[in-house]
Each structure stands twice: as structure tokens, then as C-alpha cells.
PDB file of N, CA, C and O in Angstrom, chain B, residues numbered from 101:
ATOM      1  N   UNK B 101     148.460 143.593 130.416  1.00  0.00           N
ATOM      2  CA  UNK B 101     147.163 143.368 129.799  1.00  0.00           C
ATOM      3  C   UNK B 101     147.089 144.062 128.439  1.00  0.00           C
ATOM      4  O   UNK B 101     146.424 143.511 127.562  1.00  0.00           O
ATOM      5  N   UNK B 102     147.873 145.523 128.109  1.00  0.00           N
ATOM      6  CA  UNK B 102     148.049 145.818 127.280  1.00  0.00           C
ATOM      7  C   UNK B 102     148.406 145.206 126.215  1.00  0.00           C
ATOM      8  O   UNK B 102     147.599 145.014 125.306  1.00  0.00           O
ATOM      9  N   UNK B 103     149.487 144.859 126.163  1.00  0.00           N
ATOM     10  CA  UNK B 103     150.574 143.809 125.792  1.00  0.00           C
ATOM     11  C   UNK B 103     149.435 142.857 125.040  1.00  0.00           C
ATOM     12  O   UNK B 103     149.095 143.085 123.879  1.00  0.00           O
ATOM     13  N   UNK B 104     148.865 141.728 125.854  1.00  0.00           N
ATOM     14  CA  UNK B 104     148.298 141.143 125.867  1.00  0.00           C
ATOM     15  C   UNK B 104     147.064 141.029 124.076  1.00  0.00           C
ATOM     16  O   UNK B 104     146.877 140.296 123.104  1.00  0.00           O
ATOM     17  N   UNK B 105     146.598 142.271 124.660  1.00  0.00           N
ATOM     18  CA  UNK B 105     145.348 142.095 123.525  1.00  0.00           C
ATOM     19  C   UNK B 105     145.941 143.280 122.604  1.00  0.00           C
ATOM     20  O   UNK B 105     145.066 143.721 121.859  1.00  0.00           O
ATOM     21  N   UNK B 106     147.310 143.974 122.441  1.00  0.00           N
ATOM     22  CA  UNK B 106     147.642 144.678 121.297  1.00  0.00           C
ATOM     23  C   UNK B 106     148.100 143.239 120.428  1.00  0.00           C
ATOM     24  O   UNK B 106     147.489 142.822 119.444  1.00  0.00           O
ATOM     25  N   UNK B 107     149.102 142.707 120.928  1.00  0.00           N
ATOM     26  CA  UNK B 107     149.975 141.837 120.227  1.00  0.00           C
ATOM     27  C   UNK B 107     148.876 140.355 119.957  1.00  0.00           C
ATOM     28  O   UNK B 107     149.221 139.531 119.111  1.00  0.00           O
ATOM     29  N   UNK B 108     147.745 140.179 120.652  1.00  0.00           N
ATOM     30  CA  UNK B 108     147.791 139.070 120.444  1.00  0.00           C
ATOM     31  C   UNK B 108     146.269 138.966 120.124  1.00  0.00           C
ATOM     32  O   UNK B 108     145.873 138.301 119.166  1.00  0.00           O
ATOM     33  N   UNK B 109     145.422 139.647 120.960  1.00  0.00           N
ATOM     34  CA  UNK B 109     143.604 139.657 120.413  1.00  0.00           C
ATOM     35  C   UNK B 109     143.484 140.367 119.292  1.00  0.00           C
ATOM     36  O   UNK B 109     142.725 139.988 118.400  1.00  0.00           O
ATOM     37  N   UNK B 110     144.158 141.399 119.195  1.00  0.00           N
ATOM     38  CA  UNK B 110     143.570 142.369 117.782  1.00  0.00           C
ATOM     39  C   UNK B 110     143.876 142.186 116.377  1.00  0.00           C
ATOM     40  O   UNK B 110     143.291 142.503 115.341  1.00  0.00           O
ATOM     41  N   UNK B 111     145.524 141.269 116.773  1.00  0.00           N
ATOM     42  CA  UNK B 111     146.018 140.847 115.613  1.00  0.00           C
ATOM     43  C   UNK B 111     144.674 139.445 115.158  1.00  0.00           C
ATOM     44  O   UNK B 111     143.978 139.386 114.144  1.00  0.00           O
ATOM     45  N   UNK B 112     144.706 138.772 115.995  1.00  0.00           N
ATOM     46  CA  UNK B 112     143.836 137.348 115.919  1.00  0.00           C
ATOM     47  C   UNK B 112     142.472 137.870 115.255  1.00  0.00           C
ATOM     48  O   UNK B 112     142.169 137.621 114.088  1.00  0.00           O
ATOM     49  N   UNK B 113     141.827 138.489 115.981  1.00  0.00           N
ATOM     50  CA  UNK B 113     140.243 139.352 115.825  1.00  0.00           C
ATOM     51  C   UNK B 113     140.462 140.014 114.419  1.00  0.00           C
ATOM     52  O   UNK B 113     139.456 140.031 113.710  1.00  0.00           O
ATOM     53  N   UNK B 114     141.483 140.503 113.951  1.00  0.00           N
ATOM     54  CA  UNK B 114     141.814 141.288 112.699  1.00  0.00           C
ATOM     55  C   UNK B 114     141.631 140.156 111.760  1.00  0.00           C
ATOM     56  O   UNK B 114     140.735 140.257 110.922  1.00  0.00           O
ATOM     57  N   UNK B 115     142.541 138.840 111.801  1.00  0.00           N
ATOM     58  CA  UNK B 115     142.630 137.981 110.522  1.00  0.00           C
ATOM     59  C   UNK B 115     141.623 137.424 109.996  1.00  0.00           C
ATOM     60  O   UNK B 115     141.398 137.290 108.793  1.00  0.00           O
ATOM     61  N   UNK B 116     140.526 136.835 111.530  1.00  0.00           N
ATOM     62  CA  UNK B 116     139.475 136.051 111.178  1.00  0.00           C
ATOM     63  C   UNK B 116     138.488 136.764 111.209  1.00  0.00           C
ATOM     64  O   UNK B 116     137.411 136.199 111.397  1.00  0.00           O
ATOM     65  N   UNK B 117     138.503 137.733 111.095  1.00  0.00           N
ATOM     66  CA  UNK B 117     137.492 138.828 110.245  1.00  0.00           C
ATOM     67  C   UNK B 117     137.425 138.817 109.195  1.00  0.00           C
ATOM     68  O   UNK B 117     136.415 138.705 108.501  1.00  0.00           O
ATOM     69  N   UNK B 118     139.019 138.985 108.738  1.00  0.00           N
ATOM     70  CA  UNK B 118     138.982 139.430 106.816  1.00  0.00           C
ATOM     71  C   UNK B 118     139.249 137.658 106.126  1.00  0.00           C
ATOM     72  O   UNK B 118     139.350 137.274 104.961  1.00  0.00           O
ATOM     73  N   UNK B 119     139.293 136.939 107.379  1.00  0.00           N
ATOM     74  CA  UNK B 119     138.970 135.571 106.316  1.00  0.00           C
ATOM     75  C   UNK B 119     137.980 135.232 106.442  1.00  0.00           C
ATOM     76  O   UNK B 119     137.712 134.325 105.654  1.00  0.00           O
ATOM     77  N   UNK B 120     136.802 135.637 107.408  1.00  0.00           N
ATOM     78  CA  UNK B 120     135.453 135.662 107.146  1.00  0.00           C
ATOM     79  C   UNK B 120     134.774 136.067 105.226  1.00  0.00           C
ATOM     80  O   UNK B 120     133.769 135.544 104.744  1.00  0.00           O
ATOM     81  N   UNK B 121     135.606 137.006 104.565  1.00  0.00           N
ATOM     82  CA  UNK B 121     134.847 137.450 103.825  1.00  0.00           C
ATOM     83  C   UNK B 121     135.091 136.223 102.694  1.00  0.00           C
ATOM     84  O   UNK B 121     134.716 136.285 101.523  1.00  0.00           O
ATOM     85  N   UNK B 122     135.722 135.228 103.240  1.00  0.00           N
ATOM     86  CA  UNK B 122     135.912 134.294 101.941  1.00  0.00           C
ATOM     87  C   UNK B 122     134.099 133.326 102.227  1.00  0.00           C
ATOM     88  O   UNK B 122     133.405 132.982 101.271  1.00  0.00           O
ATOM     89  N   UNK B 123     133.890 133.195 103.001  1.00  0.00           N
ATOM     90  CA  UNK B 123     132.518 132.212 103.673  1.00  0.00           C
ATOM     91  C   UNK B 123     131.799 133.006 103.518  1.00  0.00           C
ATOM     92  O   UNK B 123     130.802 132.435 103.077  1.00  0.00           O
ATOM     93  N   UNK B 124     131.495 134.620 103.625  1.00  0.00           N
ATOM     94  CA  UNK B 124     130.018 135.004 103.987  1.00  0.00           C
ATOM     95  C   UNK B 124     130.001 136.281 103.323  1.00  0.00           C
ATOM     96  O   UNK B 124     131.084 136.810 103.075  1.00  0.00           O
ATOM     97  N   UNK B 125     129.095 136.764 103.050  1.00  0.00           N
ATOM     98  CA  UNK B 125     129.017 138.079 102.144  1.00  0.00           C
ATOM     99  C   UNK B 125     129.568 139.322 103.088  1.00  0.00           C
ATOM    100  O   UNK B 125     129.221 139.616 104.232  1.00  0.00           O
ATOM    101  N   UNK B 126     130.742 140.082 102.048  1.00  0.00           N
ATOM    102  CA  UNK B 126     130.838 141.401 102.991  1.00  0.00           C
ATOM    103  C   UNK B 126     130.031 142.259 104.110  1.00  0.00           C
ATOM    104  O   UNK B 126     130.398 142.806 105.149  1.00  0.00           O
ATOM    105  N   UNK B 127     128.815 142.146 103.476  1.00  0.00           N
ATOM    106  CA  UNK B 127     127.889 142.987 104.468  1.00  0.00           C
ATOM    107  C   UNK B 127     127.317 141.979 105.575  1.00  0.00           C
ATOM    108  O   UNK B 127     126.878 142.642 106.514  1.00  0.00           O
ATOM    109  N   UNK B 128     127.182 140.685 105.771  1.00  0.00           N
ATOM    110  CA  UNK B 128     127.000 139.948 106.843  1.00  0.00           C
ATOM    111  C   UNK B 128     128.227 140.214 107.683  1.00  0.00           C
ATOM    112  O   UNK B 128     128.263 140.600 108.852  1.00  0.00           O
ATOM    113  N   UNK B 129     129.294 139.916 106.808  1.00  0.00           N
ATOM    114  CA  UNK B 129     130.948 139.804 107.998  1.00  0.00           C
ATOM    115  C   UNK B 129     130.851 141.765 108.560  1.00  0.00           C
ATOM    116  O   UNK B 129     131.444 141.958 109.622  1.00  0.00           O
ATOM    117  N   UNK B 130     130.206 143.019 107.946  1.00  0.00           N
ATOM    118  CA  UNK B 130     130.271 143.784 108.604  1.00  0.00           C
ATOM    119  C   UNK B 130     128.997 143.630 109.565  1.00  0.00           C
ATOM    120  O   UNK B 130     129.254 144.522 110.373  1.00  0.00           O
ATOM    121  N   UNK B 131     127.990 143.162 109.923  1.00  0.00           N
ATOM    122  CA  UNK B 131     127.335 143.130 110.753  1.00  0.00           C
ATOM    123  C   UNK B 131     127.797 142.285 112.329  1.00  0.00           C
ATOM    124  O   UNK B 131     127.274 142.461 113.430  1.00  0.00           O
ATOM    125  N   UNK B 132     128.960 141.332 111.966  1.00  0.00           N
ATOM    126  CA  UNK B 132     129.591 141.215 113.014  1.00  0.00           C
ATOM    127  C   UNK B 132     130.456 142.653 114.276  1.00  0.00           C
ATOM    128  O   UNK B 132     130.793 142.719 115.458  1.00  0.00           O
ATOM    129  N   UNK B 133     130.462 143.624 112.948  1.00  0.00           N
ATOM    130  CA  UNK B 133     131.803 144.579 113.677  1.00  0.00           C
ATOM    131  C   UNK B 133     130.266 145.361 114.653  1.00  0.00           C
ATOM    132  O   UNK B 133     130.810 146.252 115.306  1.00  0.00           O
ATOM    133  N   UNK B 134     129.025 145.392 114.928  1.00  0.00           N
ATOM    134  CA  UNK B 134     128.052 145.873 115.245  1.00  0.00           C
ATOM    135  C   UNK B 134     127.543 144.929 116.749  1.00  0.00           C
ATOM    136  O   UNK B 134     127.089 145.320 117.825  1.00  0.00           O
ATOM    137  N   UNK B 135     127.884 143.474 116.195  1.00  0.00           N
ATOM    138  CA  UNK B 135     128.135 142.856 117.892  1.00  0.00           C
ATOM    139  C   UNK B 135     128.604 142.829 118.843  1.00  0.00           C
ATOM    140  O   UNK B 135     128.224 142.028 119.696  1.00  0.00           O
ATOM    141  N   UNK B 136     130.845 143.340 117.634  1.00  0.00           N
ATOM    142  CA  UNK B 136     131.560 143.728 118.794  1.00  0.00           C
ATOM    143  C   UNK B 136     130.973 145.032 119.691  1.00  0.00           C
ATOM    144  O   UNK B 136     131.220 144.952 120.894  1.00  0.00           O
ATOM    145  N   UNK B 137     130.297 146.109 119.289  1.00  0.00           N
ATOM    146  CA  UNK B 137     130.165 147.239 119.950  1.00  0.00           C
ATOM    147  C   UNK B 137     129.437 147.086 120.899  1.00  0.00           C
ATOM    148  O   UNK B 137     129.697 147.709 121.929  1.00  0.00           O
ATOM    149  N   UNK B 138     127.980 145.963 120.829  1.00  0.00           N
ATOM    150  CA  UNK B 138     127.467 145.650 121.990  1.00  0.00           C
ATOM    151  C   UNK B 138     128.402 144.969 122.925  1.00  0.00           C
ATOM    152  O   UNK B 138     128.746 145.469 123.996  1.00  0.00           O
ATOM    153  N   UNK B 139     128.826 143.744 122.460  1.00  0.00           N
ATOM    154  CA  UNK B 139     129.288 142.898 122.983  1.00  0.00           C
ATOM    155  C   UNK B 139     130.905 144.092 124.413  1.00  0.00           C
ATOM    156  O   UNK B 139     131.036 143.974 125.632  1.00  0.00           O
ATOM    157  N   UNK B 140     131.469 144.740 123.721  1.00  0.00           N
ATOM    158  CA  UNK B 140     132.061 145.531 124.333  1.00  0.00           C
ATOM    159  C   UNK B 140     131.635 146.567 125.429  1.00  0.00           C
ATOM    160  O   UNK B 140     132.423 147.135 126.185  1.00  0.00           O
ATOM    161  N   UNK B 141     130.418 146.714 125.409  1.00  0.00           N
ATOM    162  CA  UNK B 141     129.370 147.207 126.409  1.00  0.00           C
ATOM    163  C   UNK B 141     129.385 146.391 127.555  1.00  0.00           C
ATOM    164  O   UNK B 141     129.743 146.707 128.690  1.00  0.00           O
ATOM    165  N   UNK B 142     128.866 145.071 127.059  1.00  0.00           N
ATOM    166  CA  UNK B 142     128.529 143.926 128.015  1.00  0.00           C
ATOM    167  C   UNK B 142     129.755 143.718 129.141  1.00  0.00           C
ATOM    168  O   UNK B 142     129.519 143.640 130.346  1.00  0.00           O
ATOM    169  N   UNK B 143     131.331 143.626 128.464  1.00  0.00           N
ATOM    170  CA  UNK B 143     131.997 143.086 128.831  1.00  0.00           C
ATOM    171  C   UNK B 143     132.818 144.415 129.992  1.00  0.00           C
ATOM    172  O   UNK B 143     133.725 144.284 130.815  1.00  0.00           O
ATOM    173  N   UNK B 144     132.046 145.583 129.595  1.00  0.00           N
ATOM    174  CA  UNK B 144     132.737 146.321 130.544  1.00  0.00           C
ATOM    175  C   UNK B 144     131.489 146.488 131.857  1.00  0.00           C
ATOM    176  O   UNK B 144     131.670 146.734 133.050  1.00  0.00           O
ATOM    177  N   UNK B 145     130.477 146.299 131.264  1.00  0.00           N
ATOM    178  CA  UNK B 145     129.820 146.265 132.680  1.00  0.00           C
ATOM    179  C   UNK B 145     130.058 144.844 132.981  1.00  0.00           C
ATOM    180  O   UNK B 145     128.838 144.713 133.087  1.00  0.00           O
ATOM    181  N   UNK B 146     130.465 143.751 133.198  1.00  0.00           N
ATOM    182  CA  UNK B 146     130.413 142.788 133.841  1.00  0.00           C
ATOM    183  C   UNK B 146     131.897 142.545 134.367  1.00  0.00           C
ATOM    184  O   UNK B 146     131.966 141.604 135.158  1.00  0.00           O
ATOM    185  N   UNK B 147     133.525 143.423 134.000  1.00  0.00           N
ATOM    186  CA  UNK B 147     134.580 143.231 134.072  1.00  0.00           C
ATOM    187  C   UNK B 147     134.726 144.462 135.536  1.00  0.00           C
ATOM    188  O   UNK B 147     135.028 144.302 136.719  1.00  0.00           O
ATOM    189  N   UNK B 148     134.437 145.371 134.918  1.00  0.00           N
ATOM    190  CA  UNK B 148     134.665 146.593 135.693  1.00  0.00           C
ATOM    191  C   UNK B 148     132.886 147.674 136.475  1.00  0.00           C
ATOM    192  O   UNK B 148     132.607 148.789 136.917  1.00  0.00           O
ATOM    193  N   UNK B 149     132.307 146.530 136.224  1.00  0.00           N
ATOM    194  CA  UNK B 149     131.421 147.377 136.643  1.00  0.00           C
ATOM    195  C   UNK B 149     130.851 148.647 136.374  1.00  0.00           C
ATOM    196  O   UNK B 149     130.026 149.436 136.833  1.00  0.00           O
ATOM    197  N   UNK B 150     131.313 148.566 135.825  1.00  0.00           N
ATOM    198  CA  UNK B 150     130.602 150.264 134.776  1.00  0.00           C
ATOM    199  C   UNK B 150     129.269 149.894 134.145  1.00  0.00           C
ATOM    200  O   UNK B 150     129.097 149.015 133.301  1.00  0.00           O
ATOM    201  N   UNK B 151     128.258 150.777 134.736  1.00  0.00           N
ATOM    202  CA  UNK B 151     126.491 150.272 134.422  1.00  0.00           C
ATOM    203  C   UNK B 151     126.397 151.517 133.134  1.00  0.00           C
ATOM    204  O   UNK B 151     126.798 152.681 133.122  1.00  0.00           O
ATOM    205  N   UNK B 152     125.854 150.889 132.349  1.00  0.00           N
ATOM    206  CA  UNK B 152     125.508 151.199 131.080  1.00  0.00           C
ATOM    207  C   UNK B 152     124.154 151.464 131.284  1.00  0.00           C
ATOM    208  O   UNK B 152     123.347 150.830 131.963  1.00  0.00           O
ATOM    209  N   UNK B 153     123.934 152.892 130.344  1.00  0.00           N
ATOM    210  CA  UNK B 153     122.914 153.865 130.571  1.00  0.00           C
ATOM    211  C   UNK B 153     121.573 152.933 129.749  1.00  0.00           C
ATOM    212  O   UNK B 153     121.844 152.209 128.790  1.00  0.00           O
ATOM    213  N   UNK B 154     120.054 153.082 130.306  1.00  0.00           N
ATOM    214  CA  UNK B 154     119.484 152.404 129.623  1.00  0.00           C
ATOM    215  C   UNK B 154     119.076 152.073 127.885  1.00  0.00           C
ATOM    216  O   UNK B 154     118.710 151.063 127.284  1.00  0.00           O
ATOM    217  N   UNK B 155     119.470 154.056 127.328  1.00  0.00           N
ATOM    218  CA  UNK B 155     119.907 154.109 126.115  1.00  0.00           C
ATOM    219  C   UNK B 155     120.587 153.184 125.359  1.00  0.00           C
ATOM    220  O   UNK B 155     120.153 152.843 124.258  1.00  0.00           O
ATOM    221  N   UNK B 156     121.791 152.657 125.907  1.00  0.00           N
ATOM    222  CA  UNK B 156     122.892 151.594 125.639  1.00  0.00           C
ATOM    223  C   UNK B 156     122.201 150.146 125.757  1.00  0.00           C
ATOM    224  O   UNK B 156     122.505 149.233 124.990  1.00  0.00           O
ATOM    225  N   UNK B 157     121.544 150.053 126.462  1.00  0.00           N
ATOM    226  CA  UNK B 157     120.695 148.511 126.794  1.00  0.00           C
ATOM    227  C   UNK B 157     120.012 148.772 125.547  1.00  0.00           C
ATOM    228  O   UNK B 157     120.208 147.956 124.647  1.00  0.00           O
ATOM    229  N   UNK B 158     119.208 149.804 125.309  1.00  0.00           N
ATOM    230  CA  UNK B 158     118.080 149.575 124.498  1.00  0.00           C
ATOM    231  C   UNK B 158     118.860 149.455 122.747  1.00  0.00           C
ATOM    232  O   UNK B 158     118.249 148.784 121.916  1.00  0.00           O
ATOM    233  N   UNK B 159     119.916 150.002 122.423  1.00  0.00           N
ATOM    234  CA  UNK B 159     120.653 150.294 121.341  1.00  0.00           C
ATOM    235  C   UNK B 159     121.162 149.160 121.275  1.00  0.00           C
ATOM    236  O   UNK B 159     121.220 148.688 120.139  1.00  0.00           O
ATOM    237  N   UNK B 160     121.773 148.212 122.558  1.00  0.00           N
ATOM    238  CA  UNK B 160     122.279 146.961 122.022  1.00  0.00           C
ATOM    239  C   UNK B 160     121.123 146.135 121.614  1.00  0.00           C
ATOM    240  O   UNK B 160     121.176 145.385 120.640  1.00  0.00           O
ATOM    241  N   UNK B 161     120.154 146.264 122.306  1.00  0.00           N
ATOM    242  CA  UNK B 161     118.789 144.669 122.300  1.00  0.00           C
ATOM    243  C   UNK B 161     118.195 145.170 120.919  1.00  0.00           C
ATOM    244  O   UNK B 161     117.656 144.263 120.285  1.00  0.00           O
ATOM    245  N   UNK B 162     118.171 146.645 120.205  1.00  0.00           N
ATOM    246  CA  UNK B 162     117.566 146.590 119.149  1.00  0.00           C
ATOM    247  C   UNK B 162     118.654 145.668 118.201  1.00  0.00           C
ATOM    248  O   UNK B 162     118.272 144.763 117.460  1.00  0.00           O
ATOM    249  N   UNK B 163     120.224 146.114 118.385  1.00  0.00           N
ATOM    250  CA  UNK B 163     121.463 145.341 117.552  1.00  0.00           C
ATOM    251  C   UNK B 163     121.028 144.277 117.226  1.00  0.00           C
ATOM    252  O   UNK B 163     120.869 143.847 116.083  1.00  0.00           O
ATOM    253  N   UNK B 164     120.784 143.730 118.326  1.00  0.00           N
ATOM    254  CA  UNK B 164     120.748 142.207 118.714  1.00  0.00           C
ATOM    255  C   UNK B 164     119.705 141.385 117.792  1.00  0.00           C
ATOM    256  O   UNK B 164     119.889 140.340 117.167  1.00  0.00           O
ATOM    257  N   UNK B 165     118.619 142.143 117.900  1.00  0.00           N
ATOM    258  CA  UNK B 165     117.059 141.797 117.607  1.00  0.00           C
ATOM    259  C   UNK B 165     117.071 141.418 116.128  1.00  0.00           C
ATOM    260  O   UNK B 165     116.348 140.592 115.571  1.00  0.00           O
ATOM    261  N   UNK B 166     118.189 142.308 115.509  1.00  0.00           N
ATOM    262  CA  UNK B 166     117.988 142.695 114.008  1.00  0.00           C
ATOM    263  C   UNK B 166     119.042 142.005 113.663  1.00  0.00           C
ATOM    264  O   UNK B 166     118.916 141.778 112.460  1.00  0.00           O
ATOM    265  N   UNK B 167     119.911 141.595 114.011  1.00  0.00           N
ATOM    266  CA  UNK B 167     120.161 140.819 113.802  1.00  0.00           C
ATOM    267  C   UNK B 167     120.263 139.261 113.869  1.00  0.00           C
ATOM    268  O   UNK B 167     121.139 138.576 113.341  1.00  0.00           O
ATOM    269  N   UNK B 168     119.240 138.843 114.591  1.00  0.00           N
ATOM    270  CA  UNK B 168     118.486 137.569 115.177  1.00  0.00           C
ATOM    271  C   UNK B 168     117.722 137.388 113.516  1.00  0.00           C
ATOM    272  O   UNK B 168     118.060 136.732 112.530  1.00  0.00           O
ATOM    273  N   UNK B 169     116.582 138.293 113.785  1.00  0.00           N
ATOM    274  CA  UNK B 169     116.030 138.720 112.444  1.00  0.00           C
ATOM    275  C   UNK B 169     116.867 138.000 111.397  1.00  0.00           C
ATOM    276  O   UNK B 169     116.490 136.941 110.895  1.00  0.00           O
ATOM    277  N   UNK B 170     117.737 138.453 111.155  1.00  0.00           N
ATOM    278  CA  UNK B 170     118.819 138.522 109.570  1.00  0.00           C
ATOM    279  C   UNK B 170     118.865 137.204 109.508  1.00  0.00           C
ATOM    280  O   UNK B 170     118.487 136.450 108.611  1.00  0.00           O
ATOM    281  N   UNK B 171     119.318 137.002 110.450  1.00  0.00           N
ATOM    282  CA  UNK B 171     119.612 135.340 110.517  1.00  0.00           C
ATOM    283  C   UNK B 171     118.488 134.530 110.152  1.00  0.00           C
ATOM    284  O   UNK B 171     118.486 133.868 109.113  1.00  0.00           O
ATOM    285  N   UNK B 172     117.486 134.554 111.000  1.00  0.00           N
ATOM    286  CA  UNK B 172     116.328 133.681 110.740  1.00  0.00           C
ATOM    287  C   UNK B 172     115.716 133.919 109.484  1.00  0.00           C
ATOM    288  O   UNK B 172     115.424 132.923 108.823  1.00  0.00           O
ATOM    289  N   UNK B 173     115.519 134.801 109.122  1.00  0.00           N
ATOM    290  CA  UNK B 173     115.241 135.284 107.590  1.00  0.00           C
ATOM    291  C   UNK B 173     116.172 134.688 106.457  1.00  0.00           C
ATOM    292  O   UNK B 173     115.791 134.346 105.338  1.00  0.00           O
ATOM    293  N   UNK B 174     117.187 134.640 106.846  1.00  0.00           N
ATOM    294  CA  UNK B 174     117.974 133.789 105.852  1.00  0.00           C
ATOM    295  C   UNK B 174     118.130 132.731 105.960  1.00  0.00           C
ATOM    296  O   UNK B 174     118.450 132.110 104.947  1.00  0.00           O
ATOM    297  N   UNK B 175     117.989 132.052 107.164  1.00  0.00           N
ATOM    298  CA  UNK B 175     117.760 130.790 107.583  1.00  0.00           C
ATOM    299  C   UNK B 175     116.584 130.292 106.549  1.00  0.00           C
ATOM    300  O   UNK B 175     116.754 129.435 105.682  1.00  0.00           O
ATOM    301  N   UNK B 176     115.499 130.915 106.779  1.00  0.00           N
ATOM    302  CA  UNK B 176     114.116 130.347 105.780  1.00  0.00           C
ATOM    303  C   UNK B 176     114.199 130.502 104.578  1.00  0.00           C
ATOM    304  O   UNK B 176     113.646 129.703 103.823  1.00  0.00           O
ATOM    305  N   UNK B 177     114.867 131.502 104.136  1.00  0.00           N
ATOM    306  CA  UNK B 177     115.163 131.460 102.607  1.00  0.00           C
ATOM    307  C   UNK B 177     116.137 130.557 102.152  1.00  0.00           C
ATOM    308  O   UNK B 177     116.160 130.282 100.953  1.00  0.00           O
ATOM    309  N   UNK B 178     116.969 130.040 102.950  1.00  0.00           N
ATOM    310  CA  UNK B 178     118.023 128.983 102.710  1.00  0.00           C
ATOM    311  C   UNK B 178     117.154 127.873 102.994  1.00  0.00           C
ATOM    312  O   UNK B 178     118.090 127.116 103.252  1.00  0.00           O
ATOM    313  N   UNK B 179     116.358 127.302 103.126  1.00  0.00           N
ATOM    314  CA  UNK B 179     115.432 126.345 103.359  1.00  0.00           C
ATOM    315  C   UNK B 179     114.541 125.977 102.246  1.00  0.00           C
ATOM    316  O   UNK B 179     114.512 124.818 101.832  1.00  0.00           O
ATOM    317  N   UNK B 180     113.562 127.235 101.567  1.00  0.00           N
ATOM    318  CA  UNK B 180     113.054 127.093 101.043  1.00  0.00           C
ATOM    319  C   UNK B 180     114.004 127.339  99.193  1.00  0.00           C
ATOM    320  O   UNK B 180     113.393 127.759  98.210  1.00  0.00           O
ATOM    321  N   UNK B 181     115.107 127.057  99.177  1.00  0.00           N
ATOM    322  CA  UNK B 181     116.107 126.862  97.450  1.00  0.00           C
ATOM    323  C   UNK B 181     116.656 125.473  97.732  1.00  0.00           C
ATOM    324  O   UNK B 181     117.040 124.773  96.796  1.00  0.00           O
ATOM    325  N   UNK B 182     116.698 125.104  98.833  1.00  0.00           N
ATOM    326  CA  UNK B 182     117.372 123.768  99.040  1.00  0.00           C
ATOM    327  C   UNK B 182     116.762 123.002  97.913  1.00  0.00           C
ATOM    328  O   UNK B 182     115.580 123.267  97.693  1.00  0.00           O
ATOM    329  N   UNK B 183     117.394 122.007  97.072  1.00  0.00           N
ATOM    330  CA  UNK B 183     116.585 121.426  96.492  1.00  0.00           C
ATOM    331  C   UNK B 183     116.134 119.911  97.281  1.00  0.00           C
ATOM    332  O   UNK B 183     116.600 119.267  98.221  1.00  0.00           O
ATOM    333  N   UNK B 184     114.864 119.728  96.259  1.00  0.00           N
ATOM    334  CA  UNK B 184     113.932 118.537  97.141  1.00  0.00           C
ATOM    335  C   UNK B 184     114.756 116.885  96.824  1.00  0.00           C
ATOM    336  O   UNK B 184     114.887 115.944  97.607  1.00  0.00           O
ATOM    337  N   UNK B 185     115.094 116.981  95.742  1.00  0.00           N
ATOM    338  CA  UNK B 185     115.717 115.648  95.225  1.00  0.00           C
ATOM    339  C   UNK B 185     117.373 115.694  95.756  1.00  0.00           C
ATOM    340  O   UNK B 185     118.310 116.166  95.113  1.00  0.00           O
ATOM    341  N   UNK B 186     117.417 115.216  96.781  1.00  0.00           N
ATOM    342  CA  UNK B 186     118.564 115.012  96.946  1.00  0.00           C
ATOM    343  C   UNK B 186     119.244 113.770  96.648  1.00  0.00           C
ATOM    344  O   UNK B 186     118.361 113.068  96.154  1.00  0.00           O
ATOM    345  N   UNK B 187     120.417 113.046  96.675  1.00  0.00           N
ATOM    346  CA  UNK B 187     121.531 111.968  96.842  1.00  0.00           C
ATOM    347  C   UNK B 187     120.843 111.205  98.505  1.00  0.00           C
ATOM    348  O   UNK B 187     120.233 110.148  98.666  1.00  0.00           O
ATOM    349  N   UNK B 188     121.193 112.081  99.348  1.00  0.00           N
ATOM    350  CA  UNK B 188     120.846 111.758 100.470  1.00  0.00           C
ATOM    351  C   UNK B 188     119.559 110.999 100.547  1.00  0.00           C
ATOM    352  O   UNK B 188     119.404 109.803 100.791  1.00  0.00           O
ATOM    353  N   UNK B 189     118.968 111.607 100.378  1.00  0.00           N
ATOM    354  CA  UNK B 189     116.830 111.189 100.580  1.00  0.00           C
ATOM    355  C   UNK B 189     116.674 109.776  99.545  1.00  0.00           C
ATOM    356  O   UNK B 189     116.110 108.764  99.960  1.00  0.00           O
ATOM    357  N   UNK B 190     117.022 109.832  98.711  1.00  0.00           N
ATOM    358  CA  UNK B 190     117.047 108.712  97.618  1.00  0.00           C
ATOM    359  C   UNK B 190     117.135 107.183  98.597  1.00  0.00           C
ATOM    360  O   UNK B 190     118.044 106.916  99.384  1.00  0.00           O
ATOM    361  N   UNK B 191     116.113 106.444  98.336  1.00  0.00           N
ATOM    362  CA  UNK B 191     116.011 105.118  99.279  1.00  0.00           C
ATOM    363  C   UNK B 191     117.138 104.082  98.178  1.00  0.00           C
ATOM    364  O   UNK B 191     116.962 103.947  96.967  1.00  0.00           O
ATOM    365  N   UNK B 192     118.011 103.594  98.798  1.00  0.00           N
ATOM    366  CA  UNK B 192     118.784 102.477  97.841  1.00  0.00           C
ATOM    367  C   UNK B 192     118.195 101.496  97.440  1.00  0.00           C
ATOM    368  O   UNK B 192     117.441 101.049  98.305  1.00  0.00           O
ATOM    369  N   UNK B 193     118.185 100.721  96.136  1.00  0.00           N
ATOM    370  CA  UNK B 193     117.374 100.042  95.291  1.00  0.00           C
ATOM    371  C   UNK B 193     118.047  98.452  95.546  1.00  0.00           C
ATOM    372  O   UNK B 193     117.585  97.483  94.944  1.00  0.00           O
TER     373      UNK B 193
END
């Protein structure tokens, strides 16, 4: 299992990280490395059973929250620059 995710998840998880930064702004692609930490919580209480202190619940769901947030916030601001005249919308003559 070692084996496994030295040679083959970390290398993988490593590349498409740092080719993330070609698509998305540095500081979005580091707000991913903040999911793995929840997300690594999750996966050990549901693999091995190890219950995570409610501190840890509450530290991931704020993670989570704020970054839900980020998203939707940029979601609407990416909505509202779109421009109105598009190619698309244009009825053919």
C-alpha cells in the first residue's frame, strides 16, 4: 500500500496540482491543498475508523463553507462581466 501511493498517488496528485496553476490563479489552486487536509480527515475516519474530535468536524465544515463561499462569489462575478452581445444569442437573419 505503501508502494502504492509513494510511487503512484503522490507523484499523480503532485503534477495535476502544479498544472492546475496554468487554468486557475495560484491562490485558488492553493485553496485546494486546504480540502486535501479535510478531505484526509474524512478518509481516515471512514477507512480506519478513527473518530475525529468535534474540533476537527467544526475546522473542516468552516474549510468547506468558505470555500463554497469563494466559489459562489466568483461564480456571480463571472456572471455579471460576461458580456450581453454574444455570437451565440444573435437570431440568424
Amino acid at each position: 500500500m505503501l508502494a502504492l501511493m509513494g510511487l503512484l498517488q503522490m507523484p499523480l496528485a503532485t503534477v495535476l496540482i502544479n498544472n492546475a496553476t496554468r487554468y486557475l490563479p495560484s491562490a485558488e489552486v492553493a485553496l485546494f491543498y486546504l480540502v486535501e487536509t479535510v478531505l484526509g480527515t474524512l478518509w481516515v475516519w471512514w477507512l480506519l475508523g478513527e473518530s475525529p474530535t468535534a474540533a476537527s468536524l467544526l475546522g473542516g465544515a468552516v474549510i468547506i463553507m468558505a470555500l463554497l463561499v469563494h466559489a459562489w462569489l466568483g461564480l456571480r462575478s463571472e456572471g455579471k462581466t460576461a458580456p450581453t452581445d454574444s455570437v451565440l444569442t444573435k437570431s440568424p437573419t
